[in-house]
C-alpha positions as CSV (number, residue, x, y, z in Angstrom):
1,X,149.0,-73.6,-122.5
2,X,148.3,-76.1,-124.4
3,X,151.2,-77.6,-127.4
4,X,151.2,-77.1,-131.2
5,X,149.1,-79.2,-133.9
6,X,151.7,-81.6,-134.7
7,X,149.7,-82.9,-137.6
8,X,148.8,-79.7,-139.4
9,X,152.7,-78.8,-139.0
10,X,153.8,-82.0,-140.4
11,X,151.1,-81.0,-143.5
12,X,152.1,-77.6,-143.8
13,X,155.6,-78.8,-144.3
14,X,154.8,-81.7,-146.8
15,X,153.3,-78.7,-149.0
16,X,155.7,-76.4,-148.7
17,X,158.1,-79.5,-150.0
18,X,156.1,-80.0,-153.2
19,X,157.2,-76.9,-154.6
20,X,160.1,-77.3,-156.6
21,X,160.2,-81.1,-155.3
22,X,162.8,-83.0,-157.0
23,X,162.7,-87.1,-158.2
24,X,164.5,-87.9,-155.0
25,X,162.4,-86.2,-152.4
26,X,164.0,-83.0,-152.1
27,X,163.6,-79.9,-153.2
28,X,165.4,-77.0,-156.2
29,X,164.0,-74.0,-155.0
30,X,167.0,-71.4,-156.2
31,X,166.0,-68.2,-154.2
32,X,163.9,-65.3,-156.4
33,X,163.0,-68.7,-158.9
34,X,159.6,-69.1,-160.1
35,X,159.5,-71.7,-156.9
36,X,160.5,-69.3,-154.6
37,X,157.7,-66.9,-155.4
38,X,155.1,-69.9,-155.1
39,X,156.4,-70.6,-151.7
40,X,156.7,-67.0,-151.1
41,X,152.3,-67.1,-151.7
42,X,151.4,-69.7,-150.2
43,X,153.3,-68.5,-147.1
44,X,151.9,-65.2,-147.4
45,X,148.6,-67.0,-147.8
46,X,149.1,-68.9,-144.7
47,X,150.1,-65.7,-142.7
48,X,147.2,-64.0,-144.0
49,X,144.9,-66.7,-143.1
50,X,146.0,-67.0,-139.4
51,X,145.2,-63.0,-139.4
52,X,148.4,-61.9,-139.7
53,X,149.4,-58.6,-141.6
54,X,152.4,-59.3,-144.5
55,X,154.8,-56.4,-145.7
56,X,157.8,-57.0,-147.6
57,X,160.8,-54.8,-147.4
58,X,163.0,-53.6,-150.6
59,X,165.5,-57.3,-150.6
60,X,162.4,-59.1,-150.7
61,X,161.7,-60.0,-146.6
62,X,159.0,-60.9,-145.7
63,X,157.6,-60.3,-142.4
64,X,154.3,-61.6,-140.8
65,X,153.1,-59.6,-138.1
66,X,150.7,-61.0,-135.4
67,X,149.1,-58.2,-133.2
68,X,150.5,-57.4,-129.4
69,X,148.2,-55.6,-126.9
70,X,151.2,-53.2,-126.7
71,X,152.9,-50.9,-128.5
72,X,155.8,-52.5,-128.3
73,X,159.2,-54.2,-130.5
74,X,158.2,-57.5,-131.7
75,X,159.5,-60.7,-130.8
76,X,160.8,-62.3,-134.3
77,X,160.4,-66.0,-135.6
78,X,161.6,-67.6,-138.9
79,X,164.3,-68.9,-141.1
80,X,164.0,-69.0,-144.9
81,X,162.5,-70.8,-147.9
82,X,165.1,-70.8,-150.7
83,X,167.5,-73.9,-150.9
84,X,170.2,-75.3,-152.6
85,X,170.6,-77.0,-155.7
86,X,168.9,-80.6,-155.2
87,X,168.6,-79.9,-151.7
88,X,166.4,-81.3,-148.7
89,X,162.7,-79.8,-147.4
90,X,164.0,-79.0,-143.8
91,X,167.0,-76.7,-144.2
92,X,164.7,-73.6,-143.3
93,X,161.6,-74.1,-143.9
94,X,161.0,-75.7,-140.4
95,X,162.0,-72.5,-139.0
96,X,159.2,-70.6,-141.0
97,X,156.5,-72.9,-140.4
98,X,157.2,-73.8,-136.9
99,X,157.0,-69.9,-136.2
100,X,153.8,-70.2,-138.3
101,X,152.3,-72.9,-136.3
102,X,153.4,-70.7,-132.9
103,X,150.9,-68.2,-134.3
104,X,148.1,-70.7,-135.2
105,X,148.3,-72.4,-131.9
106,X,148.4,-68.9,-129.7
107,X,144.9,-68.1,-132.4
108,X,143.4,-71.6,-131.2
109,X,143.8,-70.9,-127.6
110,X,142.8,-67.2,-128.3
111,X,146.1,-66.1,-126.5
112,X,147.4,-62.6,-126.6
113,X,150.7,-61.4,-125.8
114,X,151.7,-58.0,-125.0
115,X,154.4,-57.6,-127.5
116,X,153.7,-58.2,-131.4
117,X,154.8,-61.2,-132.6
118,X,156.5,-61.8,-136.5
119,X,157.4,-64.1,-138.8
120,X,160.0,-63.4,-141.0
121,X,161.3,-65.2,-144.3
122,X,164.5,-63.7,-145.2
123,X,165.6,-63.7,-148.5
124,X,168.6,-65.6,-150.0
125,X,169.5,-67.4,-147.4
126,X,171.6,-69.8,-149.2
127,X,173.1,-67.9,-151.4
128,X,173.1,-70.7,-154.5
129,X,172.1,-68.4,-156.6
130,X,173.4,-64.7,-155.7
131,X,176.4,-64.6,-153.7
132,X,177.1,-64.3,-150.7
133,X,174.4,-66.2,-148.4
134,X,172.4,-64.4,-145.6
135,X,171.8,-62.2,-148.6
136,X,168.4,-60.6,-147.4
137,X,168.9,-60.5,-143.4
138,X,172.2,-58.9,-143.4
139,X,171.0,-56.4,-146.2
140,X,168.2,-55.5,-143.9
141,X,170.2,-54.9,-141.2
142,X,172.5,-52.9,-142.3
143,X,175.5,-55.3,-142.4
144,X,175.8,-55.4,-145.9
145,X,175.5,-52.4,-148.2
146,X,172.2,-52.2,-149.7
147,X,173.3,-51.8,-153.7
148,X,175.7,-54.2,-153.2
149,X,172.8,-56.5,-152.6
150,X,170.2,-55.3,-155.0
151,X,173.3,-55.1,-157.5
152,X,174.0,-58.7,-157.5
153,X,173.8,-61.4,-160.6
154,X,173.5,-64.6,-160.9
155,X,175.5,-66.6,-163.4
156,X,172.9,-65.8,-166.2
157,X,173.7,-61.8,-165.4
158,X,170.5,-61.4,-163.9
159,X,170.3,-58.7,-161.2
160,X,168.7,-59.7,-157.3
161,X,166.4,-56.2,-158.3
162,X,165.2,-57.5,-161.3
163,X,164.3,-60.7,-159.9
164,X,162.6,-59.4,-157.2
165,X,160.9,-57.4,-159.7
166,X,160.2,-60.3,-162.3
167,X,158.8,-61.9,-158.9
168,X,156.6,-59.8,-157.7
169,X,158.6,-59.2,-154.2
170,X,160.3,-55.9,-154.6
171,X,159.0,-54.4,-151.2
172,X,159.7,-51.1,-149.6
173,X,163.0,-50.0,-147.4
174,X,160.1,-48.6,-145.1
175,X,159.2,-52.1,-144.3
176,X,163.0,-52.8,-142.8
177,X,162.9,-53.9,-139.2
178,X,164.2,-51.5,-137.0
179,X,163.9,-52.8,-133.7
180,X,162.6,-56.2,-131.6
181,X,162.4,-57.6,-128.1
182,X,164.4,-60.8,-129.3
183,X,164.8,-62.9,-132.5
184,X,164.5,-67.0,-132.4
185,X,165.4,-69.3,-135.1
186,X,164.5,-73.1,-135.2
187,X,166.9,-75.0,-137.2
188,X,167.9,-78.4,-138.6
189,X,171.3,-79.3,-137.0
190,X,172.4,-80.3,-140.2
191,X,175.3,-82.6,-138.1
192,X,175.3,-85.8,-136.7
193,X,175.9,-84.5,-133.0
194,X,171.7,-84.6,-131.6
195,X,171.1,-88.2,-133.4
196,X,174.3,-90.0,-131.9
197,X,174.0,-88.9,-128.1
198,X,170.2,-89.1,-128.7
199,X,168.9,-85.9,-128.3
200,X,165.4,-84.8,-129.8
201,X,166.6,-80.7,-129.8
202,X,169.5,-78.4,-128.7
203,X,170.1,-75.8,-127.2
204,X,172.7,-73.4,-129.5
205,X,175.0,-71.6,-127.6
206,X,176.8,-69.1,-130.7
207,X,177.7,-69.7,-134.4
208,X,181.8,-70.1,-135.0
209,X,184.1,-67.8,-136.6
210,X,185.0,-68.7,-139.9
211,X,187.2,-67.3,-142.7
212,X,187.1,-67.8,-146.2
213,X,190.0,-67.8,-148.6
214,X,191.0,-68.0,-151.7
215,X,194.8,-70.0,-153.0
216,X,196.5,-69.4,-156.6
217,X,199.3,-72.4,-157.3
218,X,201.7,-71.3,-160.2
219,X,204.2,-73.7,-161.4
220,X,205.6,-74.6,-164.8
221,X,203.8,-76.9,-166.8
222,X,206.0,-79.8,-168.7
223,X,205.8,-83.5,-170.6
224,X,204.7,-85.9,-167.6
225,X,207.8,-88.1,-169.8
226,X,210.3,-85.8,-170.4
227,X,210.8,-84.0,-167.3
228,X,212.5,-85.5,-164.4
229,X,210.9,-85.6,-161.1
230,X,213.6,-83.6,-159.4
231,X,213.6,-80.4,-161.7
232,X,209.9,-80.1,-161.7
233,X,207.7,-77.1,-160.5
234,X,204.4,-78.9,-160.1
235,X,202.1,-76.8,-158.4
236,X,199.4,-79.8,-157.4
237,X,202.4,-81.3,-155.4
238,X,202.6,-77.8,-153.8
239,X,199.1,-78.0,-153.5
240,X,199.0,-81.1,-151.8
241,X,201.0,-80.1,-149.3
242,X,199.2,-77.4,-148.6
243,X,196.0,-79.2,-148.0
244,X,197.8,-81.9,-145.8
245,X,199.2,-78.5,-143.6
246,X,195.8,-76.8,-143.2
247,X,194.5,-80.0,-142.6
248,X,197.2,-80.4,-139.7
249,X,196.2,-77.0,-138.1
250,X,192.6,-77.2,-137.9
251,X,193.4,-80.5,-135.6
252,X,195.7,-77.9,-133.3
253,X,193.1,-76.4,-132.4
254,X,192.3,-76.0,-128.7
255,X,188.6,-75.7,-128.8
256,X,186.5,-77.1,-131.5
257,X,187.9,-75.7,-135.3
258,X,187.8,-77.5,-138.8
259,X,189.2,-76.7,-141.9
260,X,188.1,-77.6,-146.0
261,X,189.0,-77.4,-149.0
262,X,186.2,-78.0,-150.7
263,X,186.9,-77.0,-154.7
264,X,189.8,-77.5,-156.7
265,X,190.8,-77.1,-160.7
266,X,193.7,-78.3,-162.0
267,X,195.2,-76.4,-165.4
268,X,196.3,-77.8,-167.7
269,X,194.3,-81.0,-166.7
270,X,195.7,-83.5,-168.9
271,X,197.0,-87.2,-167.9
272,X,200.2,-86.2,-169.5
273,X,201.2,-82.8,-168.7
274,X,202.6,-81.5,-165.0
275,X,200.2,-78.7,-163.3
276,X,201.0,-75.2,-164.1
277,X,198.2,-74.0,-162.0
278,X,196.1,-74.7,-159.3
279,X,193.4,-73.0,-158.0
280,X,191.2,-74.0,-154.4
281,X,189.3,-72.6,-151.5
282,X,189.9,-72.6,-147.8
283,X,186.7,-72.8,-145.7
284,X,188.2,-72.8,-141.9
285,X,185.9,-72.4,-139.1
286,X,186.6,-72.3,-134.8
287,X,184.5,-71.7,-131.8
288,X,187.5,-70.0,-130.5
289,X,188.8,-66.4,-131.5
290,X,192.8,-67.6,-130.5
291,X,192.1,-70.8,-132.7
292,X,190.8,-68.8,-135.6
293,X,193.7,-66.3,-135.5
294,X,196.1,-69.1,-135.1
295,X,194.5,-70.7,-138.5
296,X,194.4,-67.0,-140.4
297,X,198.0,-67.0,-139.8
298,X,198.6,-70.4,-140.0
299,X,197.6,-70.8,-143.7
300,X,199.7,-68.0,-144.7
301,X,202.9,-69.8,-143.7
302,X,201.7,-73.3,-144.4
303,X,201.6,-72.2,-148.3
304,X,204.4,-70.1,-148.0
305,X,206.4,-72.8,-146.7
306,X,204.9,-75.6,-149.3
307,X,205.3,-73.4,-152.6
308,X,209.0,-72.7,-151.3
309,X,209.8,-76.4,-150.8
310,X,208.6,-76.9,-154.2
311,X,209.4,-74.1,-156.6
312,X,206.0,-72.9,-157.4
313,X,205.0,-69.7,-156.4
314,X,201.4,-68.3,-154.4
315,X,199.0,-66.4,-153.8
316,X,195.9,-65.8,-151.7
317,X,193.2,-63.8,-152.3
318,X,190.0,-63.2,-150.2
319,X,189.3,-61.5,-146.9
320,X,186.0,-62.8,-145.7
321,X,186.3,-63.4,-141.7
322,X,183.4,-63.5,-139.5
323,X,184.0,-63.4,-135.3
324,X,182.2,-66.2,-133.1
325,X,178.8,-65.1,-131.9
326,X,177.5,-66.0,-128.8
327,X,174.0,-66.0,-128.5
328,X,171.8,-63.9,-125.9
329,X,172.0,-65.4,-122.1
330,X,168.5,-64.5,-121.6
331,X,166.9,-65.8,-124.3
332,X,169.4,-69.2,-124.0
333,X,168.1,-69.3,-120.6
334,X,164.2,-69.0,-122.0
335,X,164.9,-71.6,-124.5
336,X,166.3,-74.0,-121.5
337,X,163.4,-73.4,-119.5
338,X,161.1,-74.6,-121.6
339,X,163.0,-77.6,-122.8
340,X,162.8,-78.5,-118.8
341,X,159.1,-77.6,-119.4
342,X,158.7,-79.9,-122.5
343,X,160.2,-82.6,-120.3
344,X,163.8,-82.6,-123.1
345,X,166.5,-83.2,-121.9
346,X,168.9,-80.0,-122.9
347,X,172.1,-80.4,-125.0
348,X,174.1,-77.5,-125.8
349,X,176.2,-77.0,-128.5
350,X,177.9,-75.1,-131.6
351,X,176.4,-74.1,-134.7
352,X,179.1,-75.1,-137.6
353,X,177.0,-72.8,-140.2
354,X,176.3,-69.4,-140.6
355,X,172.7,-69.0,-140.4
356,X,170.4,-65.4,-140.2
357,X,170.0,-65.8,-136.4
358,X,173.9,-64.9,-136.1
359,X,173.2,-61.6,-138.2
360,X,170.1,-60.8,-136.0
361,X,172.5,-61.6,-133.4
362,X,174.7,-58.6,-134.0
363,X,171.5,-56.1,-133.3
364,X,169.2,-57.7,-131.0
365,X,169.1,-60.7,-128.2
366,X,168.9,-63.8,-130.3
367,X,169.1,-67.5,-130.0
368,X,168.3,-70.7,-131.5
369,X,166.9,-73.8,-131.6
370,X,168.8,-77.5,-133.6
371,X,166.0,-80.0,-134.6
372,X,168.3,-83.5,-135.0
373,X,168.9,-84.2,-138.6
374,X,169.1,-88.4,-139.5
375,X,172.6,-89.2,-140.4
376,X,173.3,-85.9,-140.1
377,X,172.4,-85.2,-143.3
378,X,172.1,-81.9,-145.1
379,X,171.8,-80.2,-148.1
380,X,171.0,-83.7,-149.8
381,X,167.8,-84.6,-150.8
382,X,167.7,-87.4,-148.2
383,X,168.0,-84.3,-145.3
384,X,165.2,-85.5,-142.8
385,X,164.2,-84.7,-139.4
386,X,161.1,-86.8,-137.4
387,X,158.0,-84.9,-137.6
388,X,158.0,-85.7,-133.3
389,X,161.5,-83.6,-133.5
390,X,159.9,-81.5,-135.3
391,X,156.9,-81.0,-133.2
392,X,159.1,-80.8,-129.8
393,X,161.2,-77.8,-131.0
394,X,158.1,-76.0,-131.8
395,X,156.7,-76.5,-128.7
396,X,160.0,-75.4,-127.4
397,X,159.4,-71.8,-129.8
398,X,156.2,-71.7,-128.4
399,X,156.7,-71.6,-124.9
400,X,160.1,-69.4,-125.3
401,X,158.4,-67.2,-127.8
402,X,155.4,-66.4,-125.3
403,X,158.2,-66.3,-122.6
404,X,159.5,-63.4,-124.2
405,X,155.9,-61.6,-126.0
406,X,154.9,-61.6,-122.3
């Protein structure tokens, strides 16, 4: 068997990038935006043209379906096309079109393989728009109530059913999948891991448990002049601390585990007036379960202990945990055969995102693929991965992919 077209991947990526390009090389392509549905078509355009049959299921999936000689569950490829605000061209849609270019190359070499073979966009990935993310895979599959999805708005109050409406990619609930023989994903790394020990690809072995909460800082608000330092209740002091703790027990950790605190407001927010309130997030994620239970209850008495030691009071809101996932040893074992195959040598590691191969992971054997991302770089507009990385993890899909069609 012979490898994929490296240059008509490399092309069908640069045009998929031109929709909703930005000044700065990457891409605004909010998901259910008047960009989304242009990518939407000329991906269902490209599916159609490679022979492929397209349906599209009531959250707006799209699946590609290439003919098996078999009646049999499908083998699954893809990722998604929406993005983040000013973000790159790589973050999913190399997932989609290296799956595409699987199905062009098997077409060139006239290849059939018992089992069906589709391409999937899911919908939402990102969730930038409607939140959560995984929107349209965990929807589909059952891990998210379905009018909870379809019930969604965005900041303008528009609804996810409207938009798939307005977009012309409100599908059918008949067209859910129900069943496949495994589901691969290629992905950016979106780390710096692959680029400084040199790898081309890796190997993924699971996705880490994560946890998201939410912290409320209330102290007493007073004249930054007037008010001695030792009979204040500043709640960003308490906050402070708090940040400085977590920060303390993601680095406990036994395995791999970080922690962020990625958004913060301030109230009042004047130069001279002590915080009353403070508000900010708690992203924490682990490879293992002990080290994610150890930071669930770690936070709790971190802020506890923080808001006592100043006089503030706290409260945390928020129960969104997610276990580790482990991907399939079967199909990690396909995906290392044919990095042998491919001559790559094969690197193993952690995804540090939640991505829709961990939801397909829950129902069927699933695994995925990490193309190394320069600088490790991601959702920036400078996001960029070689067009020969590229190229090797899709000759990687391809041979795994056929491994498993059969």
């Amino acid at each position: 068997m012979q490898g994929i077209n490296k240059d008509r991947l490399t092309e069908s990526l640069a045009l998929m990038g031109q929709i909703g390009a930005t000044a700065n090389g990457g891409v605004y392509r909010l998901a259910l935006t008047d960009e989304d549905r242009d990518a939407r078509n000329l991906f269902r355009e490209w599916c159609e043209d490679a022979g492929m049959t397209v349906r599209i299921d009531d959250f707006g999936n799209m699946y590609g379906r290439r003919a098996g000689s078999e009646d049999l569950p499908p083998v699954m490829l893809g990722s998604h096309l929406d993005s983040v605000p000013f973000g790159g061209r790589y973050d999913g849609p190399v997932g989609v079109l290296t799956a595409l270019e699987v199905v062009r190359t098997l077409n060139d070499q006239g290849i059939v393989t018992k089992h069906p073979i589709d391409i999937v966009n899911w919908s939402n990935e990102e969730g930038a728009r409607f939140l959560p993310g995984l929107f349209g895979s965990t929807a589909a599959l059952g891990t998210r109530a379905a009018e909870e999805a379809l019930n969604a708005t965005d900041e303008a109050g528009c609804s996810f059913r409207d938009e798939l409406v307005r977009i012309g990619y409100a599908g059918d609930k008949a067209n859910r999948p129900t069943d496949a023989r495994a589901y691969l994903e290629v992905h950016i790394e979106q780390g710096p891991v692959l680029e400084a020990e040199d790898y081309p690809v890796g190997l993924v072995r699971g996705i880490q448990g994560q946890f998201w909460r939410e912290v409320t800082v209330k102290g007493r608000a007073g004249h930054a002049g007037a008010n001695p330092m030792d009979s204040r209740a500043d709640a960003l002091v308490a906050a402070s601390r708090m940040v400085l703790g977590i920060r303390e027990l993601a680095l406990q950790c036994a395995g791999y585990g970080v922690a962020t605190v990625g958004k913060m407001s301030v109230a009042p927010g004047a130069m001279n007036i002590v915080p009353a309130k403070v508000d900010f997030t708690i992203d924490a994620r682990c490879v293992l379960a002990e080290d994610l239970t150890m930071l669930e209850n770690g936070v709790v008495d971190v802020v506890e202990q923080a808001a006592a030691a100043e006089g503030v009071t706290v409260e945390i809101s928020g129960d969104e945990s997610y276990p580790t996932i482990l991907f399939d040893t079967e199909v990690m074992g396909m995906i290392r055969e044919a990095m042998t195959a491919e001559g790559l040598p094969v690197r193993e590691l952690w995804s540090g995102g939640g991505h829709d191969a961990g939801v397909a992971a829950l129902q069927w054997p699933a695994g995925m693929i990490f193309v190394r991302s320069k600088d490790g770089l991601s959702h920036a507009e400078a996001e960029y991965s070689s067009p020969e990385d590229i190229a090797a993890a899709a000759n990687v899909l391809l041979r795994a992919a056929v491994g498993l069609a059969g």
